[in-house]
C-alpha positions, -999 to 999 in steps of 0.1 A, spaced: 284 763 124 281 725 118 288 709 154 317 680 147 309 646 160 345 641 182 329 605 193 348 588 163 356 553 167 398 551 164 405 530 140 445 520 134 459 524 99 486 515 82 492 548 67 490 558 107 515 537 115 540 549 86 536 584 98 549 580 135 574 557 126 587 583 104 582 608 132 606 589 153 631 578 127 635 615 123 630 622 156 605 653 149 594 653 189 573 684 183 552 668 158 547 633 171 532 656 206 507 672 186 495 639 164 497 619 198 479 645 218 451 640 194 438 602 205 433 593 238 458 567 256 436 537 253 438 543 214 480 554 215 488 518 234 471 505 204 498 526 181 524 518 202 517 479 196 524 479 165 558 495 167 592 478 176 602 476 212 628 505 208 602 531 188 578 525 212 599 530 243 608 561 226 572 578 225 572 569 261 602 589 273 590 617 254 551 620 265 544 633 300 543 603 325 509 613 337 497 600 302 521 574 294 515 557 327 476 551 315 490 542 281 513 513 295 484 501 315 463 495 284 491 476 263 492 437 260 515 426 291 541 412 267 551 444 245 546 465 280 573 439 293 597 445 260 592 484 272 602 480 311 630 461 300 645 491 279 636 519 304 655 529 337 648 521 372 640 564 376 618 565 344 595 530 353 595 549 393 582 576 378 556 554 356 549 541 390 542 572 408 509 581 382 492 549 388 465 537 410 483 513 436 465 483 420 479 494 386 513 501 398 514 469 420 504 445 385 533 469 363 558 460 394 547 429 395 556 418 359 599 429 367 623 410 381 632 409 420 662 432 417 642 459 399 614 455 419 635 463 449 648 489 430 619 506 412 603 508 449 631 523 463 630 551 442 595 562 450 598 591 469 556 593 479 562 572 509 525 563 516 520 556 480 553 531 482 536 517 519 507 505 496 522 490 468 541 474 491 512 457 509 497 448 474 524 430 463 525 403 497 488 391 489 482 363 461 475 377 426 443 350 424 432 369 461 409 405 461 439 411 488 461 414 446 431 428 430 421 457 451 435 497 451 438 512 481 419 548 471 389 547 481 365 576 500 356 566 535 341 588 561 334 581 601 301 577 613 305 599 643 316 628 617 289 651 610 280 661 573 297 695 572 330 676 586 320 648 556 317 667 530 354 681 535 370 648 542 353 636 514 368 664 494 403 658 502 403 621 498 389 625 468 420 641 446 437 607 448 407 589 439 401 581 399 365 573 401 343 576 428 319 549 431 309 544 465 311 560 504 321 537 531 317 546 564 338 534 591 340 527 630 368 544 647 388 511 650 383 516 609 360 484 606 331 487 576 301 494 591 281 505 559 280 529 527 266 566 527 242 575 498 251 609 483 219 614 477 209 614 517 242 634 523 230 661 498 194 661 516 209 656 554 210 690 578 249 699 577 249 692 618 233 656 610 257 628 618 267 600 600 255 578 623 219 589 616 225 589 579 246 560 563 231 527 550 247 497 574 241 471 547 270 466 524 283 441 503 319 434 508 348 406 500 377 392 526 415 398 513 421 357 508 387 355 484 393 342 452 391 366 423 368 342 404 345 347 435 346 381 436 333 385 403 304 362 408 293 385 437 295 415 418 281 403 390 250 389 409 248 420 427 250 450 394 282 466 414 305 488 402 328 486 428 333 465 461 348 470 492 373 448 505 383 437 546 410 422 563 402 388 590 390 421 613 363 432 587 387 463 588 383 484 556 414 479 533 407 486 499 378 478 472 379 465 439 366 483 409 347 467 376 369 475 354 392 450 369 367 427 372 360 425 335 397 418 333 393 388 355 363 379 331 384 378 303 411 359 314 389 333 329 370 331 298 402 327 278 419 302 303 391 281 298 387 280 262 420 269 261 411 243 288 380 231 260 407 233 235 431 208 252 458 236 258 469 230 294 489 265 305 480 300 290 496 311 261 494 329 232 496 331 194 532 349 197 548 326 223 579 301 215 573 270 197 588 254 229 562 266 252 528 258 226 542 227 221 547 222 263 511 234 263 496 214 235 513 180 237 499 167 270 459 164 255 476 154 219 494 124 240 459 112 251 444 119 219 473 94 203 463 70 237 425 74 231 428 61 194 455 33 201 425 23 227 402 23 201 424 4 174 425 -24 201 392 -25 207 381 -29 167 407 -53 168 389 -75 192 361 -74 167 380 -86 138 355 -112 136 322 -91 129 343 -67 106 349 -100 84 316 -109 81 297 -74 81 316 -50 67 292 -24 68 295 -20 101 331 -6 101 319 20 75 297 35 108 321 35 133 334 72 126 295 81 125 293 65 160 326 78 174 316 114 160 283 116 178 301 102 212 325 131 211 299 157 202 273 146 225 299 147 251 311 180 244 282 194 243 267 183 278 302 191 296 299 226 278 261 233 295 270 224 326 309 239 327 290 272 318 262 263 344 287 263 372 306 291 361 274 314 362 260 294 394 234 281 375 237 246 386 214 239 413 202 206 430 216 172 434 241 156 406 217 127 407 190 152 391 215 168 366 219 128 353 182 119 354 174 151 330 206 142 308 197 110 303 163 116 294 177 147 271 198 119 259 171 97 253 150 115 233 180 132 207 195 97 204 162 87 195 150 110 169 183 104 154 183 69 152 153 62 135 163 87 109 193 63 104 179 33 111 155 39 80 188 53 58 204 24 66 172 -1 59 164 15 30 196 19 12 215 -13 22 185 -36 32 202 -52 63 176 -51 88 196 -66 118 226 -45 105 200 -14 106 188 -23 141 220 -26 155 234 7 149 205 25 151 203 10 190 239 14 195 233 46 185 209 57 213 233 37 239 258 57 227 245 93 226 228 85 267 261 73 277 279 103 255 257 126 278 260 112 310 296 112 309 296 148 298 277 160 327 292 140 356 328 140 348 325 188 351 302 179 382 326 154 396 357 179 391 338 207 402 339 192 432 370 182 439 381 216 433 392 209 398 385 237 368 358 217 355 366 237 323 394 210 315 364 185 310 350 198 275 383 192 255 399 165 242 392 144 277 356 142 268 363 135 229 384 108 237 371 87 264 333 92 248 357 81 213 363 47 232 329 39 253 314 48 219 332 19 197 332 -3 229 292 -1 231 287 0 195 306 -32 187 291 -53 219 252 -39 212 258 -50 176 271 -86 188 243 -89 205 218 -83 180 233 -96 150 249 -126 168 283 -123 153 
């Protein structure tokens, strides 16, 4: 018998898409079970997006809760919130119940304060309620709001035989198990067990003799930003997390790491983009133009600062035309210069790349600087020589040129330095910030180096 390949990519489909809205429309609950059962919850959220609100919401009510649960957790926030909104304070408890505490504190999290209050009222696992509870007081930005409580941690004076069945029983509430802790008896992270060395210890051995004492591990008030940084130095797949009394409290697992990747990475492309607060493609027209407007304002400044400036040169405009031709040339190669230094050294810092003084990072831009603005202003001095035959005129933007690009480049590495840090997101420095204020040192430079030389 041919052996099927089940390891199919989903792939959504309109004709997909048709059929279970026409399953629901009818309200054929037998059928749209079996289709559903068929794809795994990552790929139903996906199904579910593309529904309305009420047909979506539907599905939910009818599928078991230990699946929809993982299927709500896997939908964009927004259409999850549209979902919340339309179910009952008993059907998002129940939701609730199925989760992983850090899972259930983020889908609490996103309701209001009266059906928070409510929601956790009717949670009738106490302990599970006691930890969602505690979740919800630390800081989202904090491993304190990123963590789950499960975890699998054993006592060092235990001995294997005695580890080996606490391990067990902790270990039905625990998803994935990544890593041992081990534990004082005042509950303070001492180290991790190996299941390897459990596996090969004698069943009397104690903990004590077996467990590793060094352990990574993160503080409740550590940034999430941080937190990533050390796992991702480190390979981990999970980390544990301690109170001020290096008491165990929680760890934090890489799958919610990657989603603090993501939204970093996304936070700050808007920041390069000039789009000061997060939002997306579907969001009001109100709140992109709230978001937008600010870095367009100082676009509209930047180039009212620049019409002033060529206005001071009226003079050299009159009697050398050519030189207004290359002022988007120089302008251009100001902002993109610019751009491009902030965007090394923004991605430097986020990776912790960026070593040594800020006075080196200059020096070596400068000299980068040098060398680029170089190369590329002989290539225009000789277009320019060639085709016009204005030396003077040649030499002046070819040399404002250079100035322009070393300037371009020192600007673009010391302003993300500089906000760096003052505890600024340095991201906010390879937008329209850069563009603009390059824009205006650019024509500033260009016109005065060409006064100079030509003697206008």
């Amino acid at each position: 018998m041919e052996e099927q390949n089940e390891n199919i990519k989903f792939t959504i489909s309109d004709a997909l898409i048709d059929q279970v809205e026409e399953l629901v429309n009818s309200k054929n609950n037998n059928a749209i079970i079996e289709l559903l059962n068929e794809y795994h919850h990552a790929d139903i959220a996906e199904i579910l997006e593309d529904l309305n609100p009420e047909q979506s919401t539907y599905i939910i009510k009818l599928l078991d809760s230990g699946k929809t649960s993982e299927i709500l957790m896997e939908m964009d926030e927004d259409d999850r919130e549209k979902i919340l909104d339309l179910l009952s304070i008993k059907e998002i408890a129940e939701e609730i119940e199925e989760l992983d505490t850090d899972d259930a504190a983020d889908m609490i999290s996103e309701l209001s304060e009266e059906r928070q209050a409510a929601v956790i009222a009717q949670i009738e696992d106490q302990d599970h309620k006691a930890e969602i509870q505690e979740l919800l007081a630390y800081d989202e930005d904090t491993a304190g709001g990123l963590m789950a409580k499960e975890l699998v941690r054993v006592n060092e004076n235990w001995t294997v035989t005695e580890c080996v069945k606490e391990m067990r029983a902790q270990a039905e509430n625990v998803t994935r198990v990544h890593s041992i802790y081990v534990v004082d008896d005042d509950e303070k992270l001492i180290g991790r067990l190996s299941l390897k060395d459990l596996l090969m210890a004698s069943p009397r051995a104690h903990i004590s003799t077996v467990y590793i004492p060094k352990v990574d591990y993160v503080t409740v008030d550590e940034d999430v930003v941080d937190v990533a940084k050390v796992m991702q130095k480190y390979d981990l797949e999970a980390i544990p997390v301690v109170d001020e009394y290096k008491t165990l409290v929680g760890r934090i697992t890489i799958d919610d790491i990657v989603d603090v990747i993501k939204e970093e990475a996304e936070k700050d492309y808007q920041l390069a983009a000039g789009i000061t607060k997060g939002v997306e493609a579907d969001d009001s027209i109100l709140q992109l133009t709230r978001a937008r407007l600010p870095w367009l304002f100082l676009g509209l400044i930047g180039g009212i600062g620049a019409f002033l400036i060529m206005e001071g040169f009226q003079e050299a405009f009159d009697s050398y035309a050519l030189l207004f031709f290359f002022t988007p040339l120089i302008a251009a190669m100001a902002g993109n210069v610019g751009v491009q230094s902030s965007a090394i050294i923004v991605q430097g810092l986020a990776n912790d790349d960026v070593k040594g003084s800020i006075n080196g990072r200059l020096i070596k831009e400068m000299l980068l600087a040098a060398l680029n603005g170089t190369i590329l202003a002989l290539f225009l001095f000789v277009f320019v020589w060639v085709v016009k035959g204005e030396f003077l005129t040649a030499l002046a933007i070819s040399v404002s040129l250079v100035a322009v690009i070393i300037v371009a480049g020192l600007i673009g590495t010391f302003v993300p330095l500089f906000l760096d840090k003052k505890g600024i997101d340095p991201a906010i420095a390879t937008g329209p910030f850069i563009t603009t204020s390059n824009d205006i040192f650019g024509i500033l430079i260009y016109f005065w180096i060409a006064k100079l030389i030509i003697g206008i």
